[in-house]
MARPA-817489 format. One record per residue: x, y, z of N, C-alpha, C in turn; residue number from 1; residue in three letters. Coordinates in pm, 1 decimal. Example, Ala and Ser with C-alpha at 12.3 -4.5 7.8 and 13.67 -1.06 7.14 Angstrom:
2
npx, npy, npz, capx, capy, capz, cpx, cpy, cpz, dogu, kolgu
1319.0, -569.0, 780.0, 1230.0, -450.0, 780.0, 1320.0, -330.0, 780.0, 1, ala
1285.0, -225.0, 708.0, 1367.0, -106.0, 714.0, 1290.0, 3.0, 787.0, 2, ser
***
This chain:
73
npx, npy, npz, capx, capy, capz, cpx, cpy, cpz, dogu, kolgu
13834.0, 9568.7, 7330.4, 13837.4, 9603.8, 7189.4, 13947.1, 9707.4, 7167.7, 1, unk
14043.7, 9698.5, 7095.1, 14139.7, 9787.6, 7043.5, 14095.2, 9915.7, 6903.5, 2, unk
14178.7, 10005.3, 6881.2, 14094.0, 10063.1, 6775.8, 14249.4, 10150.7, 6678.7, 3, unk
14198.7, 10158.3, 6571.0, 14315.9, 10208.6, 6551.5, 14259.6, 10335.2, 6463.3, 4, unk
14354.4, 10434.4, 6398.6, 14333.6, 10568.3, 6358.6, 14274.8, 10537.1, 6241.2, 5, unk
14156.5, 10608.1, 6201.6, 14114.0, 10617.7, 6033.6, 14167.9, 10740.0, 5935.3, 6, unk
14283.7, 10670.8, 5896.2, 14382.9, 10700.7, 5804.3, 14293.0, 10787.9, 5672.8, 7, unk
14181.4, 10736.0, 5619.0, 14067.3, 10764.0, 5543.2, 13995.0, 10883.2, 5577.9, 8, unk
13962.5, 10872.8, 5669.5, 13907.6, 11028.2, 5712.4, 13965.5, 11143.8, 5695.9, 9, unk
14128.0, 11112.2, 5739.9, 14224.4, 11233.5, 5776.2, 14276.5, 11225.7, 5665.0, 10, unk
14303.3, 11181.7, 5508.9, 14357.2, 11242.5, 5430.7, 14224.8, 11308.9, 5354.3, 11, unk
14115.7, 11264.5, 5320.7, 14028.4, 11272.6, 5342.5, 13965.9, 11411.6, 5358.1, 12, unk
13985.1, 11441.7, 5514.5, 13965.6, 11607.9, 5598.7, 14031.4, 11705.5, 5508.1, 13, unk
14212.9, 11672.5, 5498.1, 14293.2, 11726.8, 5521.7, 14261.9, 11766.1, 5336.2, 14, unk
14237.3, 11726.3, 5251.7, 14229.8, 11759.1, 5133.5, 14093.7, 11836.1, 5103.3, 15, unk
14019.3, 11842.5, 5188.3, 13851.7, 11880.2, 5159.1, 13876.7, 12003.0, 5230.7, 16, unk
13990.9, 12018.8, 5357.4, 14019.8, 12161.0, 5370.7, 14122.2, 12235.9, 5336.7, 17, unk
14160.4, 12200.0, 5207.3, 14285.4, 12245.2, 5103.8, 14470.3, 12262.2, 5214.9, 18, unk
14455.0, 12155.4, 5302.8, 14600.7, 12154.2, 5363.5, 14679.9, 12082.0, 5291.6, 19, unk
14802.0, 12075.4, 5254.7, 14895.1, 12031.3, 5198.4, 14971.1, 11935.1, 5296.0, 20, unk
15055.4, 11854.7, 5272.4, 15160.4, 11719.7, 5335.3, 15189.4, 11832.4, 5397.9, 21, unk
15266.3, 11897.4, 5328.9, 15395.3, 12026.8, 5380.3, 15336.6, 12050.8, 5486.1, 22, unk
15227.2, 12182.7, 5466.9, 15137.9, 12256.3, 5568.0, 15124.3, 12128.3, 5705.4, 23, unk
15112.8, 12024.6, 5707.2, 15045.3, 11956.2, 5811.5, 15198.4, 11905.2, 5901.9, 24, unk
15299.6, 11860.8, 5798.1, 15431.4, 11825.7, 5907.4, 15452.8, 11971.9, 5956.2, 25, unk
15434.0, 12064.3, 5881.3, 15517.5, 12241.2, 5966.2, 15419.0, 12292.6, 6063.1, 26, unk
15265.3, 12183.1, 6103.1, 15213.5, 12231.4, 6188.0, 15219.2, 12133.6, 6292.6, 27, unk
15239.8, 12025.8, 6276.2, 15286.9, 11898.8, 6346.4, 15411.6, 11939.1, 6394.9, 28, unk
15471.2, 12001.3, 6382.2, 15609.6, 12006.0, 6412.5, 15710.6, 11887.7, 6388.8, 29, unk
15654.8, 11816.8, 6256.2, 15741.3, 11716.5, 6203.2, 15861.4, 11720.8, 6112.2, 30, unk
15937.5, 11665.0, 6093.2, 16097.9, 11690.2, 6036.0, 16080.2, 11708.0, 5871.6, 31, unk
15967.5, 11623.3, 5836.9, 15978.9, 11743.0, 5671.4, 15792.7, 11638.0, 5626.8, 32, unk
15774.1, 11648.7, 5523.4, 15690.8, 11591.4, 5444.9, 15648.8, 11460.3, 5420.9, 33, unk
15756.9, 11387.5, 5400.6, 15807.7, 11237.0, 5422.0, 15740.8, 11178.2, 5540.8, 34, unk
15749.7, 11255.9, 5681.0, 15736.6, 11233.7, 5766.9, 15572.9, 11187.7, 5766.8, 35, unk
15528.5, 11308.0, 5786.9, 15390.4, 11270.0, 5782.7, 15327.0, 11220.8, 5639.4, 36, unk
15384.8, 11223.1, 5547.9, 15287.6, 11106.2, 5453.4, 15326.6, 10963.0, 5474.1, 37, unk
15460.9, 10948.3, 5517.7, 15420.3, 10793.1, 5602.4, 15336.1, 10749.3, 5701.3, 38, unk
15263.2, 10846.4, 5798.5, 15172.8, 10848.7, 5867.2, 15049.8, 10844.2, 5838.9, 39, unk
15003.9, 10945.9, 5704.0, 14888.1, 10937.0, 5658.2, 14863.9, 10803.2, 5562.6, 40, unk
14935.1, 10767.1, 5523.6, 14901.8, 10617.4, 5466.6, 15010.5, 10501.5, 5501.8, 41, unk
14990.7, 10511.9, 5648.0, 15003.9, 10427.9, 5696.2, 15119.3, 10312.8, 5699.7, 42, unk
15274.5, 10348.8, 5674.5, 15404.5, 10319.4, 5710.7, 15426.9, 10334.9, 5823.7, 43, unk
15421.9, 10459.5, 5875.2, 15438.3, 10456.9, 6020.8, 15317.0, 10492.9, 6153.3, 44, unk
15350.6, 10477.8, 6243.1, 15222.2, 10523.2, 6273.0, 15228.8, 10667.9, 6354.5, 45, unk
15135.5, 10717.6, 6364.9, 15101.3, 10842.4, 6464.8, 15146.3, 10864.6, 6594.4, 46, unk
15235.0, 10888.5, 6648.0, 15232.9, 10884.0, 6841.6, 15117.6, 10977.6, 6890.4, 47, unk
15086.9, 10910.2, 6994.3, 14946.5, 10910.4, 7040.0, 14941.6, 11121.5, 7085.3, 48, unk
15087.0, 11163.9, 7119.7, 15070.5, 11328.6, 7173.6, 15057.7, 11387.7, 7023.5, 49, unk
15046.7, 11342.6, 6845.9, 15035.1, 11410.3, 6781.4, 14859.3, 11405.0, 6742.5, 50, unk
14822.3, 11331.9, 6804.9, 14704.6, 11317.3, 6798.5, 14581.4, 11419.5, 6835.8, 51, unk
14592.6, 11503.9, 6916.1, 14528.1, 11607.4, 6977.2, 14552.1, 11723.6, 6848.2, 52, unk
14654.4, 11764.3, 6820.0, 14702.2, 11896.9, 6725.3, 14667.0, 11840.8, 6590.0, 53, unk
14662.9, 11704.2, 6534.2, 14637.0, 11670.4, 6464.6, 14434.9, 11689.6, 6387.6, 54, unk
14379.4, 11655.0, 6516.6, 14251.9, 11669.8, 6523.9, 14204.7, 11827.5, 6519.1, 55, unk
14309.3, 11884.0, 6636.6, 14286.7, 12047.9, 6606.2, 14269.9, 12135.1, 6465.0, 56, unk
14361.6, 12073.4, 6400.3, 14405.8, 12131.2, 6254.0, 14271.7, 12106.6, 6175.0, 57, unk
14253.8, 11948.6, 6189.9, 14150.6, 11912.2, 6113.4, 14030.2, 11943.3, 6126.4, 58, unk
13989.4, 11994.7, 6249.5, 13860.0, 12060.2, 6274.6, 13763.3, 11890.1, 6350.4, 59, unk
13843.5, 11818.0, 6385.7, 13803.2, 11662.4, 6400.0, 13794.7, 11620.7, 6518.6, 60, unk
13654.4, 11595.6, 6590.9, 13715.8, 11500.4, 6732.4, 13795.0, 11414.3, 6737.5, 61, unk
13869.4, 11389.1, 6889.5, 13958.3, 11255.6, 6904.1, 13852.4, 11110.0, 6828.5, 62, unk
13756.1, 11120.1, 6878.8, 13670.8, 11021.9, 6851.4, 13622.4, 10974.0, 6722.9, 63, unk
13613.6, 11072.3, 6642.4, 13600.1, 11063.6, 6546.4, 13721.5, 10995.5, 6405.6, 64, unk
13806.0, 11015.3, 6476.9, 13940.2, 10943.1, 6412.5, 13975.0, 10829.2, 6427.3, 65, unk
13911.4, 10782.3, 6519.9, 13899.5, 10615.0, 6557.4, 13829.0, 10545.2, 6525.8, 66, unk
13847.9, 10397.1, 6460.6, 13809.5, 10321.5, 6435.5, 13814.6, 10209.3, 6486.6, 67, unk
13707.9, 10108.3, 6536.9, 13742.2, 9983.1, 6600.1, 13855.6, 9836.4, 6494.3, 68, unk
13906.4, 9796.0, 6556.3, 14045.0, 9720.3, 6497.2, 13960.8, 9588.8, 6470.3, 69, unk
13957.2, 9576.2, 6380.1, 13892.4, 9409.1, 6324.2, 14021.7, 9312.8, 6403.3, 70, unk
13937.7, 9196.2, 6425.8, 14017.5, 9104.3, 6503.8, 14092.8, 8999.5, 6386.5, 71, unk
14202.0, 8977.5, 6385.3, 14254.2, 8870.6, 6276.5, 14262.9, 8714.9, 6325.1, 72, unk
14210.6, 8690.3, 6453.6, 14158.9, 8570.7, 6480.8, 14081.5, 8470.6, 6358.9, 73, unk
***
């Protein structure tokens, strides 16, 4: 079974604990804003080492950010 990130949760988190786009790429250490709101809804995706600091911020287990991947079979 594959699983992929719940995009839903983490904008989700990230607004219920008053963080901003901004605030989250300058703690990501991402190149501006752009960056990570293509991530949070889902243009690009996450690399798997922003994933840990990501969860940190959010107050979120790894586990909890995952979701199992519906099969398109």
């Amino acid at each position: 079974m594959s699983y992929e990130v719940n995009l839903n949760l983490i904008k989700e988190t990230r607004r219920q604990r008053g963080i901003s786009m901004d605030q989250m790429a300058d703690k990501l250490k991402l190149a501006n804003r752009s960056v990570y709101s293509k991530r949070e809804n889902g243009l690009a995706k996450f690399k798997p080492e922003e994933l840990p600091a990501l969860c940190s911020i959010l107050e979120l287990s790894l586990n909890a950010i995952f979701l199992p991947k519906m099969s398109t079979k």
